[in-house]
N, C-alpha and C positions, 0 to 999 in steps of 0.2 A: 362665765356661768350661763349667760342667753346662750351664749354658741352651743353649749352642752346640751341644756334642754331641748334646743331644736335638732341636735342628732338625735337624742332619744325619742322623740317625737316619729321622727320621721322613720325610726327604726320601729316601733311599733305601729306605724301607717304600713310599712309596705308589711310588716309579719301580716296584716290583717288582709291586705290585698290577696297574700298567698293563701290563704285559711278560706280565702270567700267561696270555692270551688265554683264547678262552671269550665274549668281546664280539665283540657285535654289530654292523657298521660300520652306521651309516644307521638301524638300529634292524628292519633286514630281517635274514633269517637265509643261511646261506651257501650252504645250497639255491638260493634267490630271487636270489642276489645272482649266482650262476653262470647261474642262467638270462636274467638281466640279459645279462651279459656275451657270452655267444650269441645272445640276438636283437638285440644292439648289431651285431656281426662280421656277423648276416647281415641287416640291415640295408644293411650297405657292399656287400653281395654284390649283392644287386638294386637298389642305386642304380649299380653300376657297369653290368650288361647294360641299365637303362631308359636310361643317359644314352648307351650305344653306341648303343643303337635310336633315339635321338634325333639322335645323329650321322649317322649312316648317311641317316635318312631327309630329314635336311635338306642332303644333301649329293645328295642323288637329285632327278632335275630333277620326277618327278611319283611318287606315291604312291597305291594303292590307297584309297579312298575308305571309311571306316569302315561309314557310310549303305547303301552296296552292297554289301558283302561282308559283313555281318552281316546280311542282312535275311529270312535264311529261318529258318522254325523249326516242328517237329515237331506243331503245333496245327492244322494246315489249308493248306489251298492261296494263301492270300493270303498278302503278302509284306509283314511292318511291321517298317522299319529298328529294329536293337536290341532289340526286344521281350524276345527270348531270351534273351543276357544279362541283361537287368535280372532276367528271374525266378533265373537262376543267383545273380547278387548282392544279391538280396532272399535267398535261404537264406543266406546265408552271415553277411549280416546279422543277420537272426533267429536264427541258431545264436549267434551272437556275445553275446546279448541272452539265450538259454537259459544258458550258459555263466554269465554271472553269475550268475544264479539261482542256480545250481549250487554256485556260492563262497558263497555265500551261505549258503546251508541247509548245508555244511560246516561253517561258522564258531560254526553253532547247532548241533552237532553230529547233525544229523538224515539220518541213513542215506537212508532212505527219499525225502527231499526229492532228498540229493546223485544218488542213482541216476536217477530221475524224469528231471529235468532235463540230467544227462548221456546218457540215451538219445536226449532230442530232441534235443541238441548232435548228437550222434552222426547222427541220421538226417537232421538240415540239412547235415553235410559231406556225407554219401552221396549227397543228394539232386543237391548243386552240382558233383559228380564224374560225375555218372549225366549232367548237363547237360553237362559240357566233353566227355564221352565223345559224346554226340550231335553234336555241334560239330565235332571232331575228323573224324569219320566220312563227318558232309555234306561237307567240306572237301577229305578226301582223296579218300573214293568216288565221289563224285558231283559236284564241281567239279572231280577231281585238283592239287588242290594241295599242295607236297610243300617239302620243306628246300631243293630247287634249282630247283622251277618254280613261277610264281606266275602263272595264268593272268587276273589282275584286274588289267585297263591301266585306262590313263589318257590320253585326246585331249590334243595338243600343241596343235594345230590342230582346226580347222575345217573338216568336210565334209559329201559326201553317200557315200551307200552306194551300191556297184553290184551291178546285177543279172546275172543269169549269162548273159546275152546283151551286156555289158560295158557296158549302157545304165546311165543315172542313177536310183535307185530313190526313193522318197519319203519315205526315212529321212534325213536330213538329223539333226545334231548340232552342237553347238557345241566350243570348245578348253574343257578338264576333265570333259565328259563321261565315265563311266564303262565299262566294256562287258567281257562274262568270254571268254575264249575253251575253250570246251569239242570236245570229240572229235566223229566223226563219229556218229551217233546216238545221241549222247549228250544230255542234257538238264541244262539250267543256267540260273541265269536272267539278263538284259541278252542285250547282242548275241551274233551267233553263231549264227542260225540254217544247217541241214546245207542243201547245195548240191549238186545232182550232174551240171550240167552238164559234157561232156567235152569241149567245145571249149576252144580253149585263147586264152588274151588275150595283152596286150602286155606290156610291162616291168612289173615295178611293185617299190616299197622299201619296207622295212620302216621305220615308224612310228620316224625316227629321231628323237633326243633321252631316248627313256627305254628302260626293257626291255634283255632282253635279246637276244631276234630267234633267237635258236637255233632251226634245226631245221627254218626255215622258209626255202625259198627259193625265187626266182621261176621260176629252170630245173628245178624238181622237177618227176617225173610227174603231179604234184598240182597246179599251176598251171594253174587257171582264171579266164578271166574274172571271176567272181564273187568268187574265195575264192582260198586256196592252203591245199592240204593239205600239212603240214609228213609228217618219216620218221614219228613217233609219231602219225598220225592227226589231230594238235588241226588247227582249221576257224579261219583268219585272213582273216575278211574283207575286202575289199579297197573302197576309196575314192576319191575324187577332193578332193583339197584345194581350198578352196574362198574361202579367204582367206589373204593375207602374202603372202611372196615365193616362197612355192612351189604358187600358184595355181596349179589345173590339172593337176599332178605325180598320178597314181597309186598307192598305198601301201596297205601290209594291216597290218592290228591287227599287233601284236609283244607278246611276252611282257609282264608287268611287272616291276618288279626285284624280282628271285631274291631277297634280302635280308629281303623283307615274309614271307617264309614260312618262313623259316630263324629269324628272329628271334620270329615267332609260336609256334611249334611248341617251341622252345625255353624262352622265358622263362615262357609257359602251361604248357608241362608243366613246369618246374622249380618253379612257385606251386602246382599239382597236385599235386605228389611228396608237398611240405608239406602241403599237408590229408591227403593220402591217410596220411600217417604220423603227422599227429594225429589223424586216426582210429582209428586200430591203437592209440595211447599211450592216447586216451577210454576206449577199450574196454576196455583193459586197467586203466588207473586204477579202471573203472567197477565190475569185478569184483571187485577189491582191495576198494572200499570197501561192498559190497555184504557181502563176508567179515568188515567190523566195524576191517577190519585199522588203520584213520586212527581209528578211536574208543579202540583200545588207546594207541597211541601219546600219544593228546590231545595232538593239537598245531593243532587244529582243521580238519584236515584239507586241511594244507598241500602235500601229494601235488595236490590240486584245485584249489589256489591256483596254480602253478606249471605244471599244463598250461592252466590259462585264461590264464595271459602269451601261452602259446606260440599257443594257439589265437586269440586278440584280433590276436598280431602277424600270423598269417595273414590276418586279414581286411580289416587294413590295409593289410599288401602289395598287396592285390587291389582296393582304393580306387585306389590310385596304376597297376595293372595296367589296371586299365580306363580308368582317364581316358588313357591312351597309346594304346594298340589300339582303344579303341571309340569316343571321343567326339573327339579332336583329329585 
């Protein structure tokens, strides 16, 4: 009967030892374990907008063409598809690869190392922010592309271009061809050259099957032979179909779907907000530990541990953000 009581004893000792909390689930601390838990949730958050952009665009008969709409960038006049991007996600890269470093020389409790390495984190985010802001800029100033116009079509068909005398021009294309439609002395690169003939030509329709066609219409003042100038100035080419069942038929570039820009503008600046606010968190971690303040604590300078989660899941997001927007 003694021997009995003292198991039950000792069995409700240790239930109470397990109850007393203070433990560690996983053998990470609650710090790490909450930051887990939020880059879990926003995780879901950018798999739900990539997998709508995925909806949307495979539900769209033609889609802006990554090759062309990505091929200009702030080094020269010549045009190499993607180029620019990759240097944005070569920093982001690189910063991702400082950041460790960073953890690193924390763990060894070295002030000096953790500061070093978190300034270059620091100036790889700035660097990749300073690029989307370049991007951004060409995009809206200088191609006008916006949350509701997307001036980067896409041939259904197959033509030739006409010239503002309504004749056949020597541009000739094929169906997927690419082509931007920009303003009236405006400059962009693909088709789209300005037109100022004021004679005026015959019927002609907008590039049906994709787009949106707003804004542009054949009985505008702006309907010419050549082109149609829509109410907002953009310059839509005009064509001759030249194969299928609507050989011969007349028609002018048309917007591309609204959707490609709404969706860009958004999910980009929403993966931007993220760096842009682990940068401010760097910066601020950076100066904390600059102050000694993670060397008092000796916890090996788990404050730095905890924003390189956050910072690593940034750069991952931007792995799967590119492979959608730039390369498929």
């Amino acid at each position: 009967m003694a021997t009995t009581d003292t198991v039950v004893e000792h069995e409700v000792h240790d239930d109470k030892e397990l109850w007393s909390g203070a433990k560690e689930p996983f053998k990470a601390s609650y710090g790490k374990l909450m930051m887990w838990y939020f880059l879990l949730s926003d995780a879901f958050t950018f798999a739900g907008f990539l997998i709508a952009y995925g909806a949307l665009r495979f539900s769209s008969p033609t889609w802006p063409v990554p090759d062309f709409v990505f091929k200009t960038h702030p080094f020269g006049s010549s045009e190499l598809p993607l180029i620019f991007v990759t240097v944005m996600s070569f920093l982001l890269i690189i910063s991702s690869v400082t950041m460790v470093r960073g953890v690193q020389e924390g763990h060894r409790n070295n002030t000096k190392g953790v500061v070093f390495w978190m300034l270059l984190t620091i100036l790889g985010g700035i660097g990749f922010l300073s690029c989307q802001a370049w991007e951004w800029t060409n995009l809206i100033a200088t191609e006008h592309m916006t949350v509701t116009r997307n001036p980067f079509g896409t041939h259904v068909e197959s033509g030739v271009y006409l010239n503002d005398d309504g004749s056949e021009s020597d541009e000739v294309f094929e169906a997927g061809a690419s082509y931007l439609i920009h303003k009236a002395g405006g400059h962009g690169h693909g088709h789209g050259d300005d037109h100022g003939d004021d004679s005026h030509g015959g019927e002609a329709h907008s590039d049906d099957g994709h787009g949106d066609g707003h804004g542009a219409h054949a009985t505008d003042p702006g309907d010419y032979k050549g082109h149609v100038i829509d109410n907002e100035g953009f310059l839509h080419r005009k064509y001759k179909v030249t194969e299928g069942p609507n050989e011969g038929m007349v028609k002018y570039e048309s917007f591309g779907p609204k959707s490609f820009g709404a969706l860009f503008f958004f999910i980009t600046g929403f993966h931007g907000f993220h760096v842009f606010s682990g940068v401010v968190f760097l910066f601020i971690i950076m100066i904390n530990a600059a102050s000694g303040l993670y060397v008092e604590r000796n916890n090996g300078h788990e404050m730095v541990e905890k924003i390189g989660l956050y910072w690593h899941f940034v750069d991952l997001v931007w792995v799967f953000v590119f492979l959608v927007f730039y390369l498929l």
